[in-house]
C-alpha positions as CSV (number, residue, x, y, z in Angstrom):
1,X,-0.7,10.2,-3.2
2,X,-3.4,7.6,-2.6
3,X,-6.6,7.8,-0.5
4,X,-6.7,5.0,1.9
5,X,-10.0,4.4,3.4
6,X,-10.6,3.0,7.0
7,X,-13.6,0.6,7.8
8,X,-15.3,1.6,10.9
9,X,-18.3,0.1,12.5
10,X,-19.6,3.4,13.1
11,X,-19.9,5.4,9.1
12,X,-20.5,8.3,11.4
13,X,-17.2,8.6,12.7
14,X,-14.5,10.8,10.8
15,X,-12.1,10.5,9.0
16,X,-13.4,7.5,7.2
17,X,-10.4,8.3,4.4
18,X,-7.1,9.2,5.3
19,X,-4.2,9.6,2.5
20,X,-1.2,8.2,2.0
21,X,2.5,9.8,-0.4
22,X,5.1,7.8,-1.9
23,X,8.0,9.1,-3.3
24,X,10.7,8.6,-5.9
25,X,14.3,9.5,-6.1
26,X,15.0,9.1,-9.7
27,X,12.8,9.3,-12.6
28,X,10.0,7.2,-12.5
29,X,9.6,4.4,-15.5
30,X,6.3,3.6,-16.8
31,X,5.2,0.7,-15.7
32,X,8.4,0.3,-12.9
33,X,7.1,-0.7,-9.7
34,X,5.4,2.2,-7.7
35,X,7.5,4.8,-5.1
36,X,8.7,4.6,-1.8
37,X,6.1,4.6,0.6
38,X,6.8,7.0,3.5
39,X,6.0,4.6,7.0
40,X,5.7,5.5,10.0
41,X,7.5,4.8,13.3
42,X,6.2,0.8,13.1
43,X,7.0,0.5,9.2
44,X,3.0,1.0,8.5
45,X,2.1,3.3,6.0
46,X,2.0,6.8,7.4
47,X,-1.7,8.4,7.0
48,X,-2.6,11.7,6.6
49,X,-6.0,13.6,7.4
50,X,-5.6,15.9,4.2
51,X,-3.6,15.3,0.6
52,X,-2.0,19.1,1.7
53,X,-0.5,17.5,4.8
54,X,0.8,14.6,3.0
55,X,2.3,16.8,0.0
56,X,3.6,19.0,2.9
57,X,5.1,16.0,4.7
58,X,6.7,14.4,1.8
59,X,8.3,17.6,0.3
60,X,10.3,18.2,4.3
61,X,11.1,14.6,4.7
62,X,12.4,15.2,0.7
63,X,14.5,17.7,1.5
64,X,16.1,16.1,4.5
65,X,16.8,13.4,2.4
66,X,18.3,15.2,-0.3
């Protein structure tokens, strides 16, 4: 999970920082290249107001997948 922060002209606006999850399906390698990034509809990274909903997200698509 990654924070991914949003520029906005306006600082006062919220959420300035939305999070992103990436996955993997086998065991990870040090230093292999990074998971699967879960997109959304348009292939863009899929953001997510809270690292809850993200973990939450991840762990159905997961199991769908699986």
């Amino acid at each position: 999970m990654e924070p991914w922060h949003i520029h906005r002209d306006n600082p006062h606006i919220i959420p300035t920082e939305y999070f992103t999850v990436s996955y993997y399906l086998t065991e990870p390698i040090p230093g292999a290249a990074k998971g699967e990034l879960i997109k959304d509809e348009y292939g863009e990274a899929r953001l997510f107001e809270s690292p809850v909903a993200a973990i939450n997200f991840a762990s159905e698509k997961l199991q769908q997948i699986l």
